[in-house]
N, C-alpha and C positions, 0 to 999 in steps of 0.2 A: 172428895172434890169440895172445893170452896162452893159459900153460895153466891159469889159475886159472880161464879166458872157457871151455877146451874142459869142465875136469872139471866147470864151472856148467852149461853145454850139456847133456852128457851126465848132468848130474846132474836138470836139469829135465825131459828124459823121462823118467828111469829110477821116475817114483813113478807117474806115467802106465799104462807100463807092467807096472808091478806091482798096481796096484791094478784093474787090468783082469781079469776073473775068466771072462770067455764071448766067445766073437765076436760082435759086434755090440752089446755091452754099452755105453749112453752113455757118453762121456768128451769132454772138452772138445778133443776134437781139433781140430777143426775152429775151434775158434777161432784153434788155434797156428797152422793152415798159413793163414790167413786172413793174421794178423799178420804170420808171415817174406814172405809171398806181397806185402804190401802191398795187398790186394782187399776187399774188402766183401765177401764170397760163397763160402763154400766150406763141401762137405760131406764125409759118409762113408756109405758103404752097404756093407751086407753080402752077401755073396751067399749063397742057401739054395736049391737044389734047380735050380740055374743061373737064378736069378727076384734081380734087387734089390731092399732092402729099406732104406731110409732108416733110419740109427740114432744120427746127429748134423749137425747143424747150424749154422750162423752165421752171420746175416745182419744188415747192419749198418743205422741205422735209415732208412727211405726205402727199403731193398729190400724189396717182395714177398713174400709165401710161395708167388706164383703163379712168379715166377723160379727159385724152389727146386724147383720140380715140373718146369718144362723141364728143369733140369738131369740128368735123368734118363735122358732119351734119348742124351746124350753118355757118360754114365756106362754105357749100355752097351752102346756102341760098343768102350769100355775093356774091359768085361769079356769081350767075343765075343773081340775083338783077342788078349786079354791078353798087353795092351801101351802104353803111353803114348800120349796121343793129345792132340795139340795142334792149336785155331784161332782163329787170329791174330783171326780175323773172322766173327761168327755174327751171321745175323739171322733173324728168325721168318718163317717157311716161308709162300710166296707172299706177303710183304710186302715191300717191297723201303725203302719210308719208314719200318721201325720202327727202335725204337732198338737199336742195337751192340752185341754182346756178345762177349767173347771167353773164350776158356774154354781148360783144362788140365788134362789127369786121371791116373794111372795106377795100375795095379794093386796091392792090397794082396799081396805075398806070402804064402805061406802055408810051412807046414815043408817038404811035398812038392814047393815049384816051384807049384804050380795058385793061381790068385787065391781069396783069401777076398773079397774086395770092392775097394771102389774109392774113392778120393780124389780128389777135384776141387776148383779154382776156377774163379770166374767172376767179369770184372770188367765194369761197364756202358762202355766206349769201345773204339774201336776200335783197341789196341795191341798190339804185337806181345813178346811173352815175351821175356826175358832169354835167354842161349844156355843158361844154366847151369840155369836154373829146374826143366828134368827132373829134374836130378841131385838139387838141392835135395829135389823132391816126392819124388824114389823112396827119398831116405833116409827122411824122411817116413813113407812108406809101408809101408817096412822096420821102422821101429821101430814103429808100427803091430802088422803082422805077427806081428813078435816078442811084442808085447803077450798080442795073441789066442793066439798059440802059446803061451805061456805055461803058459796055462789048462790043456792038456793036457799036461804034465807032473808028475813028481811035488813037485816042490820050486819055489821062486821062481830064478829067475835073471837074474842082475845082468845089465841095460843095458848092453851096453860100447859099444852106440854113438856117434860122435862128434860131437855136434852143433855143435860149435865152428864149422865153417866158414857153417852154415846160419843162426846167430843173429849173427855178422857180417856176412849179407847180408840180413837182415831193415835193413826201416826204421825201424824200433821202435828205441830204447835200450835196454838189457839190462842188468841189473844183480844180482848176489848176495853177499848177506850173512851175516854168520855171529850167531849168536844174540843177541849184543851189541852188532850194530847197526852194525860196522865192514863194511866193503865189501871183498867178497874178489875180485870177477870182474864185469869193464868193457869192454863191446864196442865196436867201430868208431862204430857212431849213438850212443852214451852219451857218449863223447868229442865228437862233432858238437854232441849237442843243450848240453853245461855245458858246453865248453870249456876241459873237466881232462882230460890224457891217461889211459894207465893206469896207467900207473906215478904220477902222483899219486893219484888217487881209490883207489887199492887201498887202504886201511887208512883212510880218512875216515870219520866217521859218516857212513852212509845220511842219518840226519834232514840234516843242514845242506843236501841239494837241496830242502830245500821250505822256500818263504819264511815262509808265514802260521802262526805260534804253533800258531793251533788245529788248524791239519793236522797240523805235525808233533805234536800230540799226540793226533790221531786217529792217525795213522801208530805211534807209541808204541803204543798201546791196541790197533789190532788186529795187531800181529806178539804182542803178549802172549798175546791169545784166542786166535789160530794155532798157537802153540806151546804155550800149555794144551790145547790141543784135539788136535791132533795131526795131520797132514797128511788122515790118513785118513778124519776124522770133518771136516772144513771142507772149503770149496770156495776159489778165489780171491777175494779180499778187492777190490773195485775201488773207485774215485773219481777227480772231478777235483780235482786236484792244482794250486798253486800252484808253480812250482820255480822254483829262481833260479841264475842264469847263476853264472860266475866273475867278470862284470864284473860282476855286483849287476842285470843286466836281469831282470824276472822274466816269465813266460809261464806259459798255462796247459799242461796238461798230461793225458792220459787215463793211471790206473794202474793197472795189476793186479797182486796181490802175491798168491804164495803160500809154499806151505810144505814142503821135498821135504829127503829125506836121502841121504847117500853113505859111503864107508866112514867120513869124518873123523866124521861127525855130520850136525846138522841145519841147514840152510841156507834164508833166505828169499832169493826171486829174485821180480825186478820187470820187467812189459814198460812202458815210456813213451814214449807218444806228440803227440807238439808237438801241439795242436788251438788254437794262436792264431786261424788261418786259418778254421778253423768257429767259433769263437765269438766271432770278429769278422763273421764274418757272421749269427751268432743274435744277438748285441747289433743289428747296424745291423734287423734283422727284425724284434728284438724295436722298435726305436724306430720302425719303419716301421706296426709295426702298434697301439704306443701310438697315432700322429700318427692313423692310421686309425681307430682305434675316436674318438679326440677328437671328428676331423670326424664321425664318423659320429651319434657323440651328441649333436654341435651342429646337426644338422639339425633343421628342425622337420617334416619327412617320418620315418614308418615305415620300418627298412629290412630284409627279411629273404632269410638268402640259403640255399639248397643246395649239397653237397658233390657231386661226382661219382656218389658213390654213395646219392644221395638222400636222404641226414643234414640237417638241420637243423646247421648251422654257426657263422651272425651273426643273433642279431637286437641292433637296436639301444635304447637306453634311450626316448627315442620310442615305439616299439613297444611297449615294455612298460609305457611311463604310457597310453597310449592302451586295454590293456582289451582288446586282438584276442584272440580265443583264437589260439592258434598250437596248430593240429592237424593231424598227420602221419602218412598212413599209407602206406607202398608195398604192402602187404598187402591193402585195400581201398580199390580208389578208386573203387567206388559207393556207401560209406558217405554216407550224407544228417547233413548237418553242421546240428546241433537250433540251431544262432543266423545261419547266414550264406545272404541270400537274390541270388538275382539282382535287376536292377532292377526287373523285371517284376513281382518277386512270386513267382518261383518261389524251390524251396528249394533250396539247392547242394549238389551233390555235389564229392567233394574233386576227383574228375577234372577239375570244371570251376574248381577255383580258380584264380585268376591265376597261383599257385604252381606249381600242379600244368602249368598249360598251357604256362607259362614253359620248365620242364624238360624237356617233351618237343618244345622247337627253336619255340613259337609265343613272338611279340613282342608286345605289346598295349602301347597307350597311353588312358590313361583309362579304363580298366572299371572299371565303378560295381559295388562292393560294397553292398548294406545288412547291416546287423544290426543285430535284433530280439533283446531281452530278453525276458522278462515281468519283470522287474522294473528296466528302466530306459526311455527315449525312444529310439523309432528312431536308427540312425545310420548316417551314409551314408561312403564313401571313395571316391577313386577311385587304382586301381592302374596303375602301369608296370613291367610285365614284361620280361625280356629272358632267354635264354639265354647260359649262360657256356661258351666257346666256348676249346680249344686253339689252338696256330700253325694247328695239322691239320688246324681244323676239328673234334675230336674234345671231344663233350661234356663239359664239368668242371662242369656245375652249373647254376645258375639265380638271379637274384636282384629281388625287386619291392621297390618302393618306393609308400608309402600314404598319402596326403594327408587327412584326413579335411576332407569340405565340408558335415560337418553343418550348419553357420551358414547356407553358399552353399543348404541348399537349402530350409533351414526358412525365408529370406528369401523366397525364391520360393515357398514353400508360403503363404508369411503373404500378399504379395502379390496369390497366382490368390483366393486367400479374400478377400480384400477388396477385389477386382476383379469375384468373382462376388457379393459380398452388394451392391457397390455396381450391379451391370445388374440384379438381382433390383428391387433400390428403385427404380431408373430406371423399370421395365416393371410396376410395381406402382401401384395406386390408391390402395390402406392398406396400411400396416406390415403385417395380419397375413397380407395377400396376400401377403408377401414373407418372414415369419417361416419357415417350411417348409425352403423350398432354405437358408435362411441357417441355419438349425439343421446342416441335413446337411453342408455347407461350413465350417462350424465344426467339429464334430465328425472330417473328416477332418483337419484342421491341425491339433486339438489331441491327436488320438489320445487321445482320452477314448476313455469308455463312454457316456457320454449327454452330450446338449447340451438344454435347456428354454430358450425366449425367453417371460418372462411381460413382460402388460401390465399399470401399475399402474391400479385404480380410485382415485382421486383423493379420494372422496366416503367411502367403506367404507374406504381406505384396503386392502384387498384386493387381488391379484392372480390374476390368469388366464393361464394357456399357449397364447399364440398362436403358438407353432410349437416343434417338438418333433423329436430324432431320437436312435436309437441305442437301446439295450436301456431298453425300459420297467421290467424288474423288477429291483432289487439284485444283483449278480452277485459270489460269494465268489470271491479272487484274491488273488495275493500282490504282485502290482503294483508296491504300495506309491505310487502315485498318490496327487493332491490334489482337493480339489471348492473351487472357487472361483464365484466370484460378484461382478460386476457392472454397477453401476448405470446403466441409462439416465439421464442427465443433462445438460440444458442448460442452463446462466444460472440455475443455483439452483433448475430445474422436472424432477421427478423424473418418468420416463414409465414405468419397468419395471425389468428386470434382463436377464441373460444368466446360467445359471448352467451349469456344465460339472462331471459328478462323472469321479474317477480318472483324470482326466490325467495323462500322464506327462512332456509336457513342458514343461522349465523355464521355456522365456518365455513358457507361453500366458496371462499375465494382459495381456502387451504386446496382443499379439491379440485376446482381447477386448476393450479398452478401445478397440482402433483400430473395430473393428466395431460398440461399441457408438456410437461415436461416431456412426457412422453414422446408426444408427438414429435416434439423436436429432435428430440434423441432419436428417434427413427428416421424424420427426415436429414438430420444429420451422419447419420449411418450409413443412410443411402449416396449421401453424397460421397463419404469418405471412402467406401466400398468400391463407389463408380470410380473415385480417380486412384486407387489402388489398383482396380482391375485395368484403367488407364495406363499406370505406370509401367504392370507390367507388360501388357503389350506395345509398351510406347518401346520398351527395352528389345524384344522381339522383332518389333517392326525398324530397329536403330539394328542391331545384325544383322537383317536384309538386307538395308541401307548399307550397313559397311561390306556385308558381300555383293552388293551390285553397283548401288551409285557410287559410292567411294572406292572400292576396288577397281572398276571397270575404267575410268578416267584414269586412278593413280599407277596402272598399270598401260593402258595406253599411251600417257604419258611418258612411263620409264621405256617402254621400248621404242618410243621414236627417239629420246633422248639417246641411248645406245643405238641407234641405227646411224643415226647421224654422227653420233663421234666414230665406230666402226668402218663406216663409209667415207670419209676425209671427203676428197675435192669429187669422188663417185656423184655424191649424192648433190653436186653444188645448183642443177636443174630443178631440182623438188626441194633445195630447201625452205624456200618462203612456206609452201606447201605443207611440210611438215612441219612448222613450227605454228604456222596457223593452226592446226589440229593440237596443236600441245596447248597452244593458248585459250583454244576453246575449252579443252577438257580442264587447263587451271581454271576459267572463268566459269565452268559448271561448278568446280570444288568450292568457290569460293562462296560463289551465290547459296551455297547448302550450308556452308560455315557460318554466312551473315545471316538466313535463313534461321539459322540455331540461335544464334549469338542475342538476334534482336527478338524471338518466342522465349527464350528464356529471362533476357532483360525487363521484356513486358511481364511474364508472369512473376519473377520477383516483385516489381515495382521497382529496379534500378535504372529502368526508364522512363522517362514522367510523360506525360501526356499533356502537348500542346493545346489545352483548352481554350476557344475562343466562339465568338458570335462566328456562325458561317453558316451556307446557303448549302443546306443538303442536295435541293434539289440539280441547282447550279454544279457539284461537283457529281451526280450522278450522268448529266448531261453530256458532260466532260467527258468521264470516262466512257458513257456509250460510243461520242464520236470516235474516241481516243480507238478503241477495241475493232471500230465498223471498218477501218482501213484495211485492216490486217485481217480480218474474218473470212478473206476469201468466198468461197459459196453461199455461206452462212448470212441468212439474213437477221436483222436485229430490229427491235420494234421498240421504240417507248411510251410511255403513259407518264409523262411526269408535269407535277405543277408548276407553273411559273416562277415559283419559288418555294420552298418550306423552311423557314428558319429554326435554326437549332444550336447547340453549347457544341462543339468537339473541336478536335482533333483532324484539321486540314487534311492533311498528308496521311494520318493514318485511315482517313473516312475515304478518301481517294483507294488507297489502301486493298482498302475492302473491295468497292467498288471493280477492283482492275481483278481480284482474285475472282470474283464471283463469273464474270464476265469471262474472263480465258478459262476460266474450267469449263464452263458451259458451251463455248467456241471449240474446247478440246473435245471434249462428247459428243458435239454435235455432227452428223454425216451431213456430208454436201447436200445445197439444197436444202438443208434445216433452218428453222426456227428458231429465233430467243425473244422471248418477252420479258421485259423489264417495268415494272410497275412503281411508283413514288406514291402514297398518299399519307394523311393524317388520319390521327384514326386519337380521339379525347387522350391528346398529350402526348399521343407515342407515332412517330414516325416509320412507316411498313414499307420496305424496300424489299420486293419478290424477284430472283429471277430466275424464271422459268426457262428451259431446252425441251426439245424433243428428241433426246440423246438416247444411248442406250438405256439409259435407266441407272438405279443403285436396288438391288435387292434389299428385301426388306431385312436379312440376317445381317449385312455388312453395315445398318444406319446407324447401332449404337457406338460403332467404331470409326462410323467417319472424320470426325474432327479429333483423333486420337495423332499424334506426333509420327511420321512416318507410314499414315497407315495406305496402302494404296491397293483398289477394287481388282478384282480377280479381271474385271473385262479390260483395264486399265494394263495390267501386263500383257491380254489375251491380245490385245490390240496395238499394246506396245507405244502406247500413249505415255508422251515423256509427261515426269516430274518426278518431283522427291516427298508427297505425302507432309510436306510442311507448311503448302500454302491453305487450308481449311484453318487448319489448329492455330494457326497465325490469324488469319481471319477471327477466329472465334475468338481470341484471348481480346483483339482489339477491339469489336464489339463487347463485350464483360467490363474492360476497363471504362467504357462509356455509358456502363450501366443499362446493358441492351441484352438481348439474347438472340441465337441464332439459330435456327432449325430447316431439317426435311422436312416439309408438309406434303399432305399426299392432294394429288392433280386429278382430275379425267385427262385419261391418255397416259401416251407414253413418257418418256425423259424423267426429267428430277428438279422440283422447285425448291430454292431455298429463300427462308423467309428470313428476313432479318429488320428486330424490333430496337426501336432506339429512343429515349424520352427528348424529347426536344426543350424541357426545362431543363437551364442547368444545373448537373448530378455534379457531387463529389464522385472527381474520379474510383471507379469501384477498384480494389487491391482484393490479389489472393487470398 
């Protein structure tokens, strides 16, 4: 070694040691024996009352402070000894798998010979010390010593220690300068790491080892503030460092500069150390863990993971568009988590999150999360948990992964809904037998608040709530829900609504429409079924008709027609007589022809309908008087208003009038009754008229207004017609946008009600 290398040596402790003012006072010791040591680990302790007391430190990153606490039983092994003590090989006490240590200590001297305290390293593998390394630490140790002893004198005294030998066994580079910047003293590693001896680099500028501009003019700027400031009031200046070979290679570098004096003056000295090798390995890390986080953000899974020590560590961007809350606590893991439910329906606590189960060594595949907002739509996940596991088997952590199957399951929710509204219809008579369950089925898929199924009135234009579910009354909430609404609708025929208030999810208009569809399709089933089953007894009840009413006429007819031609001038006394009867039986034929002619006209719509302002009530009055002449026995009562204005069809509303009227005069036994009622009723005009006739059973009502159809009491009694005046009646009411029915009475006979709007309707068509 140079002596410019020993007076720098001895000149780097000597500010150390002066500025040391107590025993056990901090000072960077333990960094320097670290450094010459080449270890990661080393401390200093004091001793006080023969008890050790930690009072520097140095542990490099990736070690412990729980490594720093073992070291303390070795330390005073040193101190009982006092005496050195070295082991090549340490491992923690009944473990035989842990990791390696090896360790070096010895005693701080003191002025009397007795230790003030103790020096150690420790390095994590299992290697065995240099032969020299005692010697090294106990100089170390010495100048130490001298430090602390110091204190207890009256004046300072100069370091005359010789560090020279110790900072060319260090692996560090070593270097000292003088205020301007030229290089006074160049160890053995200084010469290794630039490959300038010493005898070159002695008198270079310091700056020309660092390649990059702006270091060296960081390098400039803090030897400035070092030496403005004073050794005393600064600590070491560190960075990494750029330097550059003698061949122009350049590498990085760890530096520490500080700022010490000797008799010449003031001198800055530098430790460097090559760190290509770590930061060739934080480079390939750092791109190992770009590539990672990439993938990670490119999934379209959740991923979140646990550190060893129960930290939240990764989650990924996934994660954080999807809305999870991420909550963590090791502090309570019965806290009840206010948004995350099992699938059942319970509420979770964080013990039982996927997370939490994960880290303490359980595996799961597919546990279904929900979460529940109040102010957004259920939503479902399903997790895969794993434990993060050492070679050892020793816990490092945890990490799930979260698939959201909101879609997967609102598909299936939409489905069992329209699976159950579609058995509800199947097992149902009428729609509103079936509205009820399909209100409640609704309601849970759409996670509303209410579901209402109204049915339209057609006539009033009106609607009614044939099935209903969920909170009847307005409920304050911050939801922030929608109310939506609709239409039953088939081929242009409106039959109701479905309306759902505060839903909260996004596709339930899809879902209603499929389930309204439903309905309609059943009530249009029903209707097509009804005039099917119509047709064919319309056809049934037309061969009756052509073997009675049409037979019987066209056959009476033909044989007076042959009786009279057979009979010449015989028969010339009864002829008026017999042709009267042939006339009559033509005028039955024909009246069943027109009969036909004008119920098929109307239900195509090739007869139009004379719509106009007219006075309902006015032509019900009409045809009361019209009927009261001819009623014989039969008494007739009205209840009608002054007037009721309404949109129709003069002639056909007369129409009506005169059928209803002579059927119920036909029913009725002498000495009977007919009431006749007119009122308004919110836009719909009610025309009832009641008999106390035989009655109609309750089997023969769904075929009353069917085309020819006529009551078993009706032939028993031999009560003329032909079964086409109801069904005539009823088409003409339909075309006016009304409806006509059997309502049931107290008492005997048969009322028929007949509903008509009094605003004017588009004519209604088949």
């Amino acid at each position: 070694m140079t002596s410019g290398l020993a007076t720098a040596a001895r000149t780097a402790a000597s500010p150390l040691a002066r500025a040391q003012t107590a025993p056990g006072e901090a000072r960077p010791w333990a960094r320097l024996a670290a450094r010459i040591a080449a270890t990661p680990l080393a401390a200093v302790w004091v001793a006080r009352a023969g008890r050790l007391a930690l009072v520097d430190a140095h542990a490099a990153v990736g070690v412990g402070a729980g490594r720093v606490a073992r070291l303390h039983v070795q330390a005073a092994a040193v101190l009982r000894a006092e005496a050195p003590l070295r082991l090549d090989e340490e491992r923690t006490a009944g473990d035989p798998a842990a990791e390696a240590w090896t360790f070096a200590g010895v005693p701080i001297p003191g002025p009397d010979g007795l230790p003030l305290g103790v020096l150690g390293i420790a390095a994590p593998d299992a290697r065995t010390w240099p032969a020299d390394l005692g010697d090294i630490l106990a100089d170390l140790g010495g100048a130490i010593g001298d430090a602390w002893g110091a204190a207890d004198r009256s004046g300072p005294r100069p370091a005359d220690l010789d560090l020279s030998p110790v900072l060319d066994a260090t692996p560090d580079a070593f270097l000292a300068a003088d205020l301007a910047g030229r290089i006074v003293a160049w160890n053995a590693a200084a010469q290794s790491m630039f490959g300038w001896s010493a005898a070159e680099a002695i008198g270079r500028p310091a700056d020309t080892l660092v390649a990059d501009p702006a270091e060296r003019q960081w390098l400039r700027e803090a030897r400035q503030r070092v030496a403005e400031a004073g050794a005393a009031a600064t600590g070491p200046a560190s960075r990494q460092v750029t330097a550059a070979h003698r061949d122009g290679r350049q590498f990085p570098v760890d530096m520490v500069m500080g700022l010490t004096t000797n008799g010449t003056g003031a001198l800055f000295f530098a430790f460097l150390r090559d760190v290509s090798d770590r930061v060739a390995v934080e480079r390939a890390l750092e791109g190992e863990h770009s590539f990672m986080r990439a993938l990670l953000d490119s999934l379209d899974v959740g991923v979140l993971a646990l550190g060893d020590d129960g930290e939240i560590v990764l989650a990924n961007e996934v994660i954080r568009e999807m809305g999870v809350p991420v909550v963590w606590s090791r502090t309570d893991p019965d806290v009840l988590l206010p948004e995350l439910y099992h699938s059942d329906g319970r509420p979770m606590r964080l013990r039982d999150t996927p997370l939490a189960r994960a880290f303490v060594g359980e595996e799961l595949t597919e546990s279904e999360v929900v979460m529940r907002s109040p102010t957004s739509a259920v939503r479902y996940f399903s997790v895969n948990g794993r434990p993060i596991r050492g070679f050892q088997g020793d816990r490092r952590g945890a990490v799930i992964a979260l698939s959201e199957i909101t879609d997967r399951r609102r598909r299936q929710r939409f489905r069992d809904c329209d699976l159950a509204a579609a058995r509800a219809l199947a097992g149902a008579d009428t729609v509103d037998d079936a509205a009820g369950s399909v209100a409640a089925e609704l309601l849970r898929a759409t996670d509303g608040l209410r579901v209402v199924i109204e049915a339209e009135d057609h006539v009033s234009g009106r609607r009614r709530v044939i099935g209903a579910a969920g909170a009847a009354a307005p409920v304050q909430n911050d939801r922030g829900g929608r109310d939506l609404r609709t239409a039953i609708a088939l081929h242009g025929r409106s039959y109701g609504s479905i309306g759902v208030s505060d839903t909260v999810e996004p596709l339930a208009e899809e879902l209603l429409a499929g389930v309204a569809g439903q309905l309609a399709q059943f009530l249009e089933r029903r209707r097509t079924e009804s005039l099917a089953l119509e047709l064919s007894r319309t056809k049934d009840e037309f061969i009756a008709l052509a073997g009675h009413s049409l037979r019987t006429p066209l056959t009476s007819i033909a044989s007076l027609t042959e009786l009279l031609r057979a009979a010449g001038d015989d028969l010339a006394a009864e002829r008026d007589q017999l042709l009267g009867r042939i006339q009559a039986n033509a005028d039955a034929l024909r009246a069943i022809v027109e009969d036909l002619l004008d119920l098929a006209g109307l239900e195509s719509g090739h007869i139009e309908m004379m719509l106009a302002p007219v006075d309902l009530a006015e032509i019900v009055t009409e045809g009361v008087e019209g009927v009261r002449s001819g009623a014989g026995q039969v008494e007739l009562h009205g209840d009608v208003p002054t007037e009721l204005p309404m949109t129709g069809d003069r002639i056909r509303l007369r129409q009506v009038v005169d059928n209803l009227l002579s059927n119920a005069v036909n029913y009725s036994p002498d000495g009977g009754r007919i009431e006749v009622r007119l009122r308004a009723v919110d836009g719909v005009a009610e025309l009832t008229v009641a008999d106390r006739g035989i009655g109609i059973p309750p089997s023969e009502r769904g075929r009353l207004f069917n085309r020819f159809f006529r009551g078993a009491s009706a032939h028993e009694r031999g009560i003329p017609g032909t079964g086409l005046g109801l069904a005539l009646t009823r088409v003409i009411v339909q075309r006016h946008g009304g409806d006509i029915a059997v309502v049931d009475d107290d008492g005997p006979g048969t009322t028929f009600m007949v509903r008509l709007p009094t605003a004017p309707v588009r004519p209604e068509r088949p």
